[in-house]
Structure formats: structure tokens, C-alpha cells
KEKOL-960081 format. One record per residue (C-alpha): chain; residue in one letter; x, y, z. Coordinates in steps of 0.05 Angstrom, whole numbers, plus 5000, padded with zeros to 4 digits. Layout:
N
chain=A, res=A, X=X, Y=Y, Z=Z
...
END
This chain:
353
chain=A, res=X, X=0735, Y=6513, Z=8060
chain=A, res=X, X=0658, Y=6506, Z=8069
chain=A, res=X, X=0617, Y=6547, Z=8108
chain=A, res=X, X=0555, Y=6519, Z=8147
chain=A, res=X, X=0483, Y=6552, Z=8147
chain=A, res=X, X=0429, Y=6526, Z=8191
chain=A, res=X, X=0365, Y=6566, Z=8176
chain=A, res=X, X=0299, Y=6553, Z=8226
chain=A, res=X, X=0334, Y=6480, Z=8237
chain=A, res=X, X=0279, Y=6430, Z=8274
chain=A, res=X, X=0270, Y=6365, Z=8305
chain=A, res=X, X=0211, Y=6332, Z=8330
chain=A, res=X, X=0203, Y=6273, Z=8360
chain=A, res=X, X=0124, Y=6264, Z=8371
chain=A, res=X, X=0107, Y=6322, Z=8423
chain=A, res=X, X=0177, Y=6315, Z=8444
chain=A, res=X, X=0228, Y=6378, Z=8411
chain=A, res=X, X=0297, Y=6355, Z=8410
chain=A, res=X, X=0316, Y=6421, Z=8375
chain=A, res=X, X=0274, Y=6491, Z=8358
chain=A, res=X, X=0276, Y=6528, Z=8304
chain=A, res=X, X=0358, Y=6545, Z=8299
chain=A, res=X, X=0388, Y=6596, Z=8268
chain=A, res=X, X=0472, Y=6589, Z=8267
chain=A, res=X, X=0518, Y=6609, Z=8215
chain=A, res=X, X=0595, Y=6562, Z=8220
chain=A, res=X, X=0641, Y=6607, Z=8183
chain=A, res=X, X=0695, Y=6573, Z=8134
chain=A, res=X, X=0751, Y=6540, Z=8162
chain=A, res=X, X=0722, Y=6555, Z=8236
chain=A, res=X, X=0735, Y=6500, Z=8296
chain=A, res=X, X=0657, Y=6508, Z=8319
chain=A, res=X, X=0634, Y=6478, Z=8384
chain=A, res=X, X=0558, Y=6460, Z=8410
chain=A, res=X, X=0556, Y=6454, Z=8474
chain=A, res=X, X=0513, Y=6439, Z=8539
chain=A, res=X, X=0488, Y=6396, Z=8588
chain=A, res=X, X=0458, Y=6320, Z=8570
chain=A, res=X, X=0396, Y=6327, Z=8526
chain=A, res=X, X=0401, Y=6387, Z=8506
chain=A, res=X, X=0401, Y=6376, Z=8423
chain=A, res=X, X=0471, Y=6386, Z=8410
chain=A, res=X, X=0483, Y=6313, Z=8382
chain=A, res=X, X=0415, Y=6321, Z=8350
chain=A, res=X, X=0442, Y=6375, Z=8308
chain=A, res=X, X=0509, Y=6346, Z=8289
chain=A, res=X, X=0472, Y=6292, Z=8260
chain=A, res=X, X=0432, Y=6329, Z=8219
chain=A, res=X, X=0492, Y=6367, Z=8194
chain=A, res=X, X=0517, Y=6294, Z=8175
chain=A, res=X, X=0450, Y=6281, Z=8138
chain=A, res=X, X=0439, Y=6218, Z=8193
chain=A, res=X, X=0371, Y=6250, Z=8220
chain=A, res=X, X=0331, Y=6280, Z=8170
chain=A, res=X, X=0305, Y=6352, Z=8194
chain=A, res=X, X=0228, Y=6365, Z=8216
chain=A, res=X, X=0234, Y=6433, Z=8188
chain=A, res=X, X=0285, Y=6484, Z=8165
chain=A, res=X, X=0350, Y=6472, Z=8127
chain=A, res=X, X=0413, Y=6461, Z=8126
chain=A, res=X, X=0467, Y=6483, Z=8067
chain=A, res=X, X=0539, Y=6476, Z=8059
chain=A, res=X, X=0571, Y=6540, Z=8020
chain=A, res=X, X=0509, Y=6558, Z=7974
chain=A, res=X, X=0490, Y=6479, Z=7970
chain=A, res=X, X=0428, Y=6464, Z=8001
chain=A, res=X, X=0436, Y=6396, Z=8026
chain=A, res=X, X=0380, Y=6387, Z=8077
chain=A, res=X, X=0353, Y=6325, Z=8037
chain=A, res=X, X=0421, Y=6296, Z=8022
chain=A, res=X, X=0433, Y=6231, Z=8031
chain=A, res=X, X=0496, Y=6225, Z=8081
chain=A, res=X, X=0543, Y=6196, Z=8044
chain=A, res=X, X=0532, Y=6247, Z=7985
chain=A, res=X, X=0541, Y=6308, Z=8025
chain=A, res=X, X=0622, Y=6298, Z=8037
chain=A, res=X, X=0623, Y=6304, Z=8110
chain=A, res=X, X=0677, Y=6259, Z=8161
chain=A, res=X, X=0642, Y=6241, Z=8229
chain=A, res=X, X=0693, Y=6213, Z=8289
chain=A, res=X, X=0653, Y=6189, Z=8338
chain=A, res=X, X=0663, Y=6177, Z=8415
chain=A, res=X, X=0683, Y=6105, Z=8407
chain=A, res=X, X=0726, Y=6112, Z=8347
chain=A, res=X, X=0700, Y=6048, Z=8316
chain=A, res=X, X=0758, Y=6025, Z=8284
chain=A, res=X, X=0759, Y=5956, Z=8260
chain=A, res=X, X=0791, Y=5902, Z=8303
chain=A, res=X, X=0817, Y=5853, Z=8257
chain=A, res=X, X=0856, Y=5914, Z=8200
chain=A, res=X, X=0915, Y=5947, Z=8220
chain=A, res=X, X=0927, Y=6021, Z=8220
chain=A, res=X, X=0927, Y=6033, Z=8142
chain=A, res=X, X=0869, Y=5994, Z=8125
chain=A, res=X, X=0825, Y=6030, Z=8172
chain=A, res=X, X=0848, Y=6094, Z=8153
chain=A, res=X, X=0840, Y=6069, Z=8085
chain=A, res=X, X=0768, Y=6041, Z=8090
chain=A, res=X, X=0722, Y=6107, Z=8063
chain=A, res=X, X=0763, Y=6103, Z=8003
chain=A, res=X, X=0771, Y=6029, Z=7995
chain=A, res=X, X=0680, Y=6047, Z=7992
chain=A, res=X, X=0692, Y=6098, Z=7945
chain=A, res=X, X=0739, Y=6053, Z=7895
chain=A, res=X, X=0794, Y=6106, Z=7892
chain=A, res=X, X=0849, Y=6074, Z=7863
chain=A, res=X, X=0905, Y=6038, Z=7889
chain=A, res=X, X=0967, Y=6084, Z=7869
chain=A, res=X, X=0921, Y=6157, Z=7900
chain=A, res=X, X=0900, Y=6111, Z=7952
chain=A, res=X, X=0969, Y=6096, Z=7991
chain=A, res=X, X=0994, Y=6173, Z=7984
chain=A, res=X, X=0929, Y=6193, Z=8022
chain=A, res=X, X=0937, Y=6150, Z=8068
chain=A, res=X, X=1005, Y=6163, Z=8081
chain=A, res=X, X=0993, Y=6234, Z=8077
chain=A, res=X, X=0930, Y=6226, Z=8132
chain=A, res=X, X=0976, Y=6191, Z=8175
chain=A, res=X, X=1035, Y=6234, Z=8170
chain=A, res=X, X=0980, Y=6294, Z=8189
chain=A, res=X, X=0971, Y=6250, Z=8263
chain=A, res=X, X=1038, Y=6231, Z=8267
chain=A, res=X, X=1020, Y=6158, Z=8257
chain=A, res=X, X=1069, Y=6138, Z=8208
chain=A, res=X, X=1097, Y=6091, Z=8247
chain=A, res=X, X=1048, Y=6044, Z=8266
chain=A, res=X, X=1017, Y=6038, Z=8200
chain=A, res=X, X=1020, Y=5960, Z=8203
chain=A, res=X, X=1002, Y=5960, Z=8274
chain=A, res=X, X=0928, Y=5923, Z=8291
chain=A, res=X, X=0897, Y=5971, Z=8332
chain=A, res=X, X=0886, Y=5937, Z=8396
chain=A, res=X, X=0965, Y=5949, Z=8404
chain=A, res=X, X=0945, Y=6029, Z=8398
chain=A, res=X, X=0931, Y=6070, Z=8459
chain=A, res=X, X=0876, Y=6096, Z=8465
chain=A, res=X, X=0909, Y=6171, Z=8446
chain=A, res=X, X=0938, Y=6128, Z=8385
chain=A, res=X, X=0863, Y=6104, Z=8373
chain=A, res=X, X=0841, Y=6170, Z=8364
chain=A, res=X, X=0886, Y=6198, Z=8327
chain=A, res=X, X=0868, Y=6133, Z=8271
chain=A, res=X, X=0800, Y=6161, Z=8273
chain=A, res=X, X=0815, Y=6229, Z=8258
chain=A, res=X, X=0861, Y=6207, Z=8193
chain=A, res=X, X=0810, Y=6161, Z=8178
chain=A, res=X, X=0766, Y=6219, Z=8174
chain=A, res=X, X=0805, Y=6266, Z=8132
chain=A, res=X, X=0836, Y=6213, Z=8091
chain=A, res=X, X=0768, Y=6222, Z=8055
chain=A, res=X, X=0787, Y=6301, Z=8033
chain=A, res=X, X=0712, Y=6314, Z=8067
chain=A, res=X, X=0676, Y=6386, Z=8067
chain=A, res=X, X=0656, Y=6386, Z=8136
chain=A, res=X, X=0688, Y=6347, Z=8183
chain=A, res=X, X=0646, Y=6337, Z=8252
chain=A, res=X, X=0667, Y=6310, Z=8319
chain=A, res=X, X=0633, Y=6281, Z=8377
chain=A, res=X, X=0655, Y=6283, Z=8439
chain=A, res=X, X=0720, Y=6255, Z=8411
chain=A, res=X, X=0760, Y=6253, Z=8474
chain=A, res=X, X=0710, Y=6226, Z=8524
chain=A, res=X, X=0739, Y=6154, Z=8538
chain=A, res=X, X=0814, Y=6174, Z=8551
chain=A, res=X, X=0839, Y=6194, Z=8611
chain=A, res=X, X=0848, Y=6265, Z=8637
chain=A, res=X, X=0919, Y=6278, Z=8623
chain=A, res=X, X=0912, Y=6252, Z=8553
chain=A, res=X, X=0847, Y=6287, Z=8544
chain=A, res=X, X=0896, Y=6351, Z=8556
chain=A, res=X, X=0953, Y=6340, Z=8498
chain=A, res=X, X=0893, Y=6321, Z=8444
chain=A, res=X, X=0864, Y=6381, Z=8457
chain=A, res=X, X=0916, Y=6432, Z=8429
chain=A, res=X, X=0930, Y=6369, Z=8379
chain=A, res=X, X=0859, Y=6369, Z=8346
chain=A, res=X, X=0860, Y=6443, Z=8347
chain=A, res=X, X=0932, Y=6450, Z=8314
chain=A, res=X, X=0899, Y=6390, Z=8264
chain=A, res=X, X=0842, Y=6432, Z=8248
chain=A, res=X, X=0870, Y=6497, Z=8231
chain=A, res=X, X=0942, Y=6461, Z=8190
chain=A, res=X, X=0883, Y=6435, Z=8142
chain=A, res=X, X=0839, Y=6500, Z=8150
chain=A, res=X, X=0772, Y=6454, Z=8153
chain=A, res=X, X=0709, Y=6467, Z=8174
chain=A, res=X, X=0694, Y=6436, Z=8236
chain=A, res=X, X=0631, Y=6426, Z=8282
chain=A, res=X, X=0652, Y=6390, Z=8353
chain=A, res=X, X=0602, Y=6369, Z=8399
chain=A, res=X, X=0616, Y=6359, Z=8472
chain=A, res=X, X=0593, Y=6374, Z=8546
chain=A, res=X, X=0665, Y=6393, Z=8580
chain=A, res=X, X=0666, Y=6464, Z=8588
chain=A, res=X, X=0740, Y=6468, Z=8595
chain=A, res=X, X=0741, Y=6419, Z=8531
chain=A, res=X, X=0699, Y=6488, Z=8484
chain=A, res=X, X=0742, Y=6543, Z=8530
chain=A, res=X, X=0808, Y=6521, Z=8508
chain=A, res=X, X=0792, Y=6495, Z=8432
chain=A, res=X, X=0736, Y=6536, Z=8395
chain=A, res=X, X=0739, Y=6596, Z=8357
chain=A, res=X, X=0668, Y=6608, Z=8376
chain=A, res=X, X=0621, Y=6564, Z=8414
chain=A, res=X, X=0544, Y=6555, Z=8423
chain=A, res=X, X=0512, Y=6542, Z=8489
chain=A, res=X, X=0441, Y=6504, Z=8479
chain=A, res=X, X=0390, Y=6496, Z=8530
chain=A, res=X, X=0326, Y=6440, Z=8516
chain=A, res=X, X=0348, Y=6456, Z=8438
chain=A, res=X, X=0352, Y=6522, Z=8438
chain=A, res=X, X=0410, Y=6566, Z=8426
chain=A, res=X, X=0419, Y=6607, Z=8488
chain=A, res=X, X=0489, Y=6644, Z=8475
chain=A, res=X, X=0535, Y=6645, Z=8417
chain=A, res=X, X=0615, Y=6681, Z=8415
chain=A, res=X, X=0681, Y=6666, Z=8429
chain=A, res=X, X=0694, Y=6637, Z=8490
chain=A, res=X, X=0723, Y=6688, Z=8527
chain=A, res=X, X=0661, Y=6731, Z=8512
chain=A, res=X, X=0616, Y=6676, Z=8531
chain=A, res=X, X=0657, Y=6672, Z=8599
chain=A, res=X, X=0675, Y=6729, Z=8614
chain=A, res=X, X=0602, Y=6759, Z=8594
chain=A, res=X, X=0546, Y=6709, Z=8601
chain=A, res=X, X=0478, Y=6742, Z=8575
chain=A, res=X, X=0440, Y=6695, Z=8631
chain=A, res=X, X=0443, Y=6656, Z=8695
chain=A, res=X, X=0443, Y=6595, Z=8658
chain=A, res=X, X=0508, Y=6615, Z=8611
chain=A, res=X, X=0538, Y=6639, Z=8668
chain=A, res=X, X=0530, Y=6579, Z=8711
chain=A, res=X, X=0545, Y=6523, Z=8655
chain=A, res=X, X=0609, Y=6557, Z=8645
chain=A, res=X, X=0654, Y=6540, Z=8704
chain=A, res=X, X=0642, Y=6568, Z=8781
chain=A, res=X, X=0599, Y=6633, Z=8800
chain=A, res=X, X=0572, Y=6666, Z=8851
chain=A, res=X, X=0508, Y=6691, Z=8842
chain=A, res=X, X=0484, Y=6758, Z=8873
chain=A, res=X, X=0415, Y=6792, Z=8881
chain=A, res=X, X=0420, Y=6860, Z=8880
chain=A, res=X, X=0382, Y=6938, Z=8875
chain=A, res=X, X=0398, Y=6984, Z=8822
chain=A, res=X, X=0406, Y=7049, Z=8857
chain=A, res=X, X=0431, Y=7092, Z=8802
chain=A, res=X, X=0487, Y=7111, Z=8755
chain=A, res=X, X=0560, Y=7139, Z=8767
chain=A, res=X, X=0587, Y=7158, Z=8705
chain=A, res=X, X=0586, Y=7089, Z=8657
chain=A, res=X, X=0572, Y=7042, Z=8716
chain=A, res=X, X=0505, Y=7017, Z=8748
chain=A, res=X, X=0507, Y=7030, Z=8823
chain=A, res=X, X=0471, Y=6958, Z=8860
chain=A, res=X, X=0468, Y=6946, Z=8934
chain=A, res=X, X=0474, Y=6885, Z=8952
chain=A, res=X, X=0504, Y=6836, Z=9013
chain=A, res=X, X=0560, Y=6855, Z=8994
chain=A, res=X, X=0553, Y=6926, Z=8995
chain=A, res=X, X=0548, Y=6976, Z=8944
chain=A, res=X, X=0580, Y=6951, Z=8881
chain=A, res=X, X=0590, Y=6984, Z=8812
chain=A, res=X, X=0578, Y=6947, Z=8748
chain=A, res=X, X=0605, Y=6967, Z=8675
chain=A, res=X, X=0581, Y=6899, Z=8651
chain=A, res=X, X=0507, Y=6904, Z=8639
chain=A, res=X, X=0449, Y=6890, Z=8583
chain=A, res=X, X=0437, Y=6962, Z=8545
chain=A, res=X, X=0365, Y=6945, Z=8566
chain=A, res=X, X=0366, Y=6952, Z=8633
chain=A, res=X, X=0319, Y=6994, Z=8665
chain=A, res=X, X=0333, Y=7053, Z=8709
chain=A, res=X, X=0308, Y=7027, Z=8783
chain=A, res=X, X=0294, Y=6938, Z=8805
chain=A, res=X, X=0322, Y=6883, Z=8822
chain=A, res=X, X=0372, Y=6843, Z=8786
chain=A, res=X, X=0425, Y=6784, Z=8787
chain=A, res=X, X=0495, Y=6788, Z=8783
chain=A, res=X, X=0551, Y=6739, Z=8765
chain=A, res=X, X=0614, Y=6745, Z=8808
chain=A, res=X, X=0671, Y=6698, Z=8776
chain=A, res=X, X=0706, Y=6665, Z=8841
chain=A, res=X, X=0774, Y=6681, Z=8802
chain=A, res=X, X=0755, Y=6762, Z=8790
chain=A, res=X, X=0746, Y=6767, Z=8876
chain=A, res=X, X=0811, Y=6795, Z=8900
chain=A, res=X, X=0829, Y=6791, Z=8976
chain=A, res=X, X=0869, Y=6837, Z=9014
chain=A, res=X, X=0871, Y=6881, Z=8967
chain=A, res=X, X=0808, Y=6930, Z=8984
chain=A, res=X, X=0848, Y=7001, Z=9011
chain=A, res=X, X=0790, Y=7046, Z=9006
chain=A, res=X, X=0781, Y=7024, Z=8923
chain=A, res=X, X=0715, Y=7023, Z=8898
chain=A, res=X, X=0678, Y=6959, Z=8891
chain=A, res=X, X=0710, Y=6938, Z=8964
chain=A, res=X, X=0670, Y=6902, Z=9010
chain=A, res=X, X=0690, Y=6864, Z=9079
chain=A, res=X, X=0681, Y=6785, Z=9087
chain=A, res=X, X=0686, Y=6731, Z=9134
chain=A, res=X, X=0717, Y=6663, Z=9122
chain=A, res=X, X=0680, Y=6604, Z=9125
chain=A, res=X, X=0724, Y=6554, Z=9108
chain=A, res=X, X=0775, Y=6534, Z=9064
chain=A, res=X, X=0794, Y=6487, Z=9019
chain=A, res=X, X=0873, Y=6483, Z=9002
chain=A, res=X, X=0903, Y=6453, Z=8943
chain=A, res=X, X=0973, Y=6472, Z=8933
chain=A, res=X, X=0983, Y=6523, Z=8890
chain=A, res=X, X=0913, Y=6554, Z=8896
chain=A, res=X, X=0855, Y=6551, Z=8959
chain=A, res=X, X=0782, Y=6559, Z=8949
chain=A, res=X, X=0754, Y=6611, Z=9006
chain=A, res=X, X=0683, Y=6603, Z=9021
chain=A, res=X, X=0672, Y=6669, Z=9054
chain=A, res=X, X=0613, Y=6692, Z=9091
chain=A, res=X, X=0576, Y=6762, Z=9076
chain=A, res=X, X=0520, Y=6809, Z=9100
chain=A, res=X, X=0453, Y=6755, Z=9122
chain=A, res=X, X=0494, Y=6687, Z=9123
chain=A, res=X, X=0508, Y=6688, Z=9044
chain=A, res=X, X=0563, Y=6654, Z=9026
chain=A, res=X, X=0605, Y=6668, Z=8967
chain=A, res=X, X=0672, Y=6635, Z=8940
chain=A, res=X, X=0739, Y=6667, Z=8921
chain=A, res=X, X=0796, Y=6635, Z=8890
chain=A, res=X, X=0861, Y=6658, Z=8915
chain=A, res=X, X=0929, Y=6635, Z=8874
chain=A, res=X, X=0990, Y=6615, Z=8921
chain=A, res=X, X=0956, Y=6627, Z=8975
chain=A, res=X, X=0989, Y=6644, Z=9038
chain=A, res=X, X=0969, Y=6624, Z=9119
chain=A, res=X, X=0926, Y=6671, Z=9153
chain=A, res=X, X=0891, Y=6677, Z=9212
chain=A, res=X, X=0821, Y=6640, Z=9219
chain=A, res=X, X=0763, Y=6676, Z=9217
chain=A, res=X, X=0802, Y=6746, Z=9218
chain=A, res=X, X=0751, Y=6790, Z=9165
chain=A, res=X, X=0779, Y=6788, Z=9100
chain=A, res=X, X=0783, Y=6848, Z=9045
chain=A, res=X, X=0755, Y=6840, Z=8978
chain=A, res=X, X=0755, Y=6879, Z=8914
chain=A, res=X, X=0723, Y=6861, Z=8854
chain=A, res=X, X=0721, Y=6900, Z=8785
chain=A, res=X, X=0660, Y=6934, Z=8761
chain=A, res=X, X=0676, Y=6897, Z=8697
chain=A, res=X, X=0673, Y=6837, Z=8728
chain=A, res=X, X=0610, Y=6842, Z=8765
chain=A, res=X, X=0563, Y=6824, Z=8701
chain=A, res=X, X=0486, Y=6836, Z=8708
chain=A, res=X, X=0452, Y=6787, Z=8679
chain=A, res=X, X=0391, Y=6785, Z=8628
chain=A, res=X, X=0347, Y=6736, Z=8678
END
């Protein structure tokens, strides 16, 4: 297993900065995501991993191997791309056989790492197949043996599951993830679905204009964004300006449209008296459930939007602010009745900008 430093990582493109000055450590063995919205460098710094873009500045070094010069195809890395591009006319085994048809390994080693690549994607089967008689699930999974077939250091993936469908974008998910950590390899996946880096990474970076803005698991990243950006990239939010207006015990006192509301979930910088944002989660708002608790606070209902097992409430507060609230099996209630809402002071997170 090889671990990944980036140190002070650039690239420059004429005045243009694709990505500034990075500092990331990938650990051994760990299922790494970048990710962010178009533009933002991520792809820019896969491909410098790869040794396909050579750096402006800074470096980049697998274990204790500084291979920032490297050519690519001495540095040992696998790269499955977002079209797979998988050769028309060979079937199954000769594609996945291709790197090390390059690398004249010989015959005899050469068929028991194939079939041991395929056996790894359950793609034993269709070895002889051509693959435009693959789905495109089937595709995929070609690419991915085709990519460890070669034994590689690093293996890095982008935005692998973009051109399938939604449902089959689901069951490769937990598959690439089981794949990852059965062969315990370092791997660096690049992609812009949120819900793609929530249910896959062990830790994930969020990038803005090539810069890292938050790094953690992904529960930490959600469930604590450091700023209105994080928060907002990551799934829905309501956003909520508020006054600090003192401490009770461990929480931060705001008032707000809302009301007063108490928040555990704050930078250890924040000063004493201002203003500030706050990130609500629409899943953390729970209705009917106020009773006198702290952190209650009385809404009206906007509209709604029902979809079966859950409806999206837009409810209105205190000056015409709307905010939305999730609510799971909801039940039928009477429109425009005032609603009330709880939230937990863990929940309401203050946010660095």
C-alpha cells in the first residue's frame, strides 16, 4: 500500500491557476475523494498524480518516492476514466490484458492475472465476450480489471460512473468501494456527485477555484461544514443570519427569525458579541415536536411538496424567510395551521464565513 503526499502542489495555466499551492496527505490503502463543482482543479490534480500534467510548482511523492518529474508510465499508477475506453474490436480478456501485453509480461503470468482481475469484478464469464455486447455496468467493471490487472501503486478514478444510469450508478457504488478495500489500494476518485463522495470515501476533499476548502470524513464534512460554501455543496441547507447574544453553559445563544436558538456547533474562534451565519440541515428540523424544549420555534407552511414516503415543507418564519424541513412519512395536516419546530443545538452549525 502507497501513501500519497502532495506538498505546495501548483498549476498554472498563463495568468490562469487551475490549482494553488496544495497541501493533502492520501493515507495507505485509503478510498480518497476530490470533490467540487466544474472547474474547480480536481481533474487537474488527478492528473498530476498520474504524471499526465507536469506540476508548475510543488511535488508530488508516492511512499518516500518523489515522483513529481516521473514520466507516467514509470510511476505505476492505473487511471479508469469516464468513458472507459475499451477497445471495440478485443473481447473482454484482451482489453483487460492490454497494459501487460505493453509491458511484455509473459504469456503463462499473463492469463492468471487476467483471470484473477476478472474474477475480482465478477467478469469471468464474459471473458470472450466483444464488449459492445457488455452493459454499460459490465463496461465498467472491464475498466476497473483492466486497471488492476497491472498490480499498480496508485490506482485513480475519474468520475467512473458518470455515463450509466441512476440505478446502476447505485450498485457500483458499494461495488468499487468493496473492490477497493478486498485489494487494500490506494485510491484517489475524482467526481462532482455529492451523494457519489458521501456514501464511498473514507475521507473527502472539497476544492473551490483550486483550493482546498475542507478536508474529513464525510460525515464530518456534512454534518460540520467549516463555511457557507461546504455547507451548501454538500446537499440542501438553510441558511440563517443571526446575533450572538451570549453563552449558556457550552452553547452560543443567537437570535434570529427564528427565535432564540442555541448552538454547540461553532468555530473555537468566535468572538463574544456579531453577527454570524448558520447552517440548518432540512433533515435536523423536527416538526411537532417543540413542547416547551429548547431550540423551539413556531412556523408557518408555505407549501409542500409530497413524495411518498417523505414531503419537503417550505415553511415561512419571522419577516417572510422561508426555510425547508424534511419530514419522513409524513402524515395530512391542516393547511396553513402554524407548525412546531425543534432543532438541536448541535445541529445548528455557525459557520466560519
Amino acid at each position: 500500500m502507497t501513501p500519497i503526499t502532495l506538498t505546495q502542489l501548483t498549476k498554472r495555466y498563463g495568468r490562469t491557476t487551475a490549482v494553488e499551492t496544495l497541501d493533502l496527505h492520501i493515507e495507505a490503502g485509503e478510498l480518497f475523494f476530490l470533490l467540487g463543482p466544474s472547474g474547480c482543479g480536481k481533474t487537474t490534480i488527478l492528473r498530476m498524480i498520474a504524471g499526465f500534467i507536469e506540476p508548475t510548482g510543488g511535488t508530488v511523492r508516492f511512499g518516500d518516492d518523489d515522483v513529481t518529474h516521473m514520466p507516467a508510465n514509470k510511476r505505476q499508477t492505473a487511471m479508469v476514466f469516464q468513458s472507459y475506453a475499451l477497445w471495440p474490436h478485443m473481447t473482454v480478456a484482451q482489453n483487460v490484458a492490454f497494459g501487460l501485453d505493453v509491458r511484455k509480461v509473459p504469456p503463462e503470468d499473463k492469463n492468471r492475472r487476467v483471470n484473477e482481475a476478472l474474477t475480482t469484478v465478477q467478469m469471468t464469464a464474459y471473458a470472450q465476450r466483444k464488449i459492445n455486447e457488455l452493459s454499460g455496468g459490465q463496461q465498467q467493471r472491464v475498466a476497473l480489471a483492466r486497471a488492476l490487472v497491472i498490480e499498480p501503486r496508485v490506482l485513480l478514478l475519474d468520475e467512473p460512473l458518470s455515463n450509466l444510469d441512476a440505478k446502476l450508478r447505485l450498485e457500483m457504488r458499494q461495488q468499487i468501494r468493496d473492490l477497493c478495500k478486498r485489494t487494500k489500494i490506494t485510491a484517489v476518485y475524482v467526481t462532482h456527485d455529492q451523494k457519489e463522495a458521501l456514501s464511498m470515501a473514507d475521507r473527502m476533499a472539497v476544492l473551490r477555484d483550486g483550493r482546498l476548502e475542507q478536508i474529513g470524513p464525510p460525515a464530518a464534512l456534512y454534518t460540520r461544514p467549516h463555511n457557507r460554501f461546504v455547507a451548501d455543496f454538500l446537499g440542501e441547507t438553510n441558511f440563517l443570519s443571526g446575533v450572538i447574544r451570549g453563552r449558556e453553559g457550552e452553547a452560543v445563544v443567537l437570535e434570529t427569525a427564528a427565535g432564540l436558538l442555541r448552538s454547540t456547533c461553532f468555530p473555537q474562534d468566535l468572538p463574544a458579541t456579531g453577527n454570524v451565519t448558520c447552517s440548518l440541515r432540512p433533515e435536523a428540523i423536527r416538526l411537532h415536536e417543540a413542547n416547551g424544549s429548547p431550540n423551539h420555534f413556531q412556523a408557518t407552511p408555505a407549501r409542500t411538496i409530497y413524495l411518498g414516503e417523505m414531503a419537503q415543507h417550505h415553511l415561512r418564519l419571522e419577516g417572510d424567510l422561508l426555510v425547508k424541513a424534511f419530514e419522513l412519512n409524513p402524515k395530512p395536516g391542516k393547511a396553513n395551521a402554524a407548525v412546531a419546530c425543534r432543532i438541536d443545538p448541535r445541529d445548528v452549525v455557525i459557520l466560519m464565513d
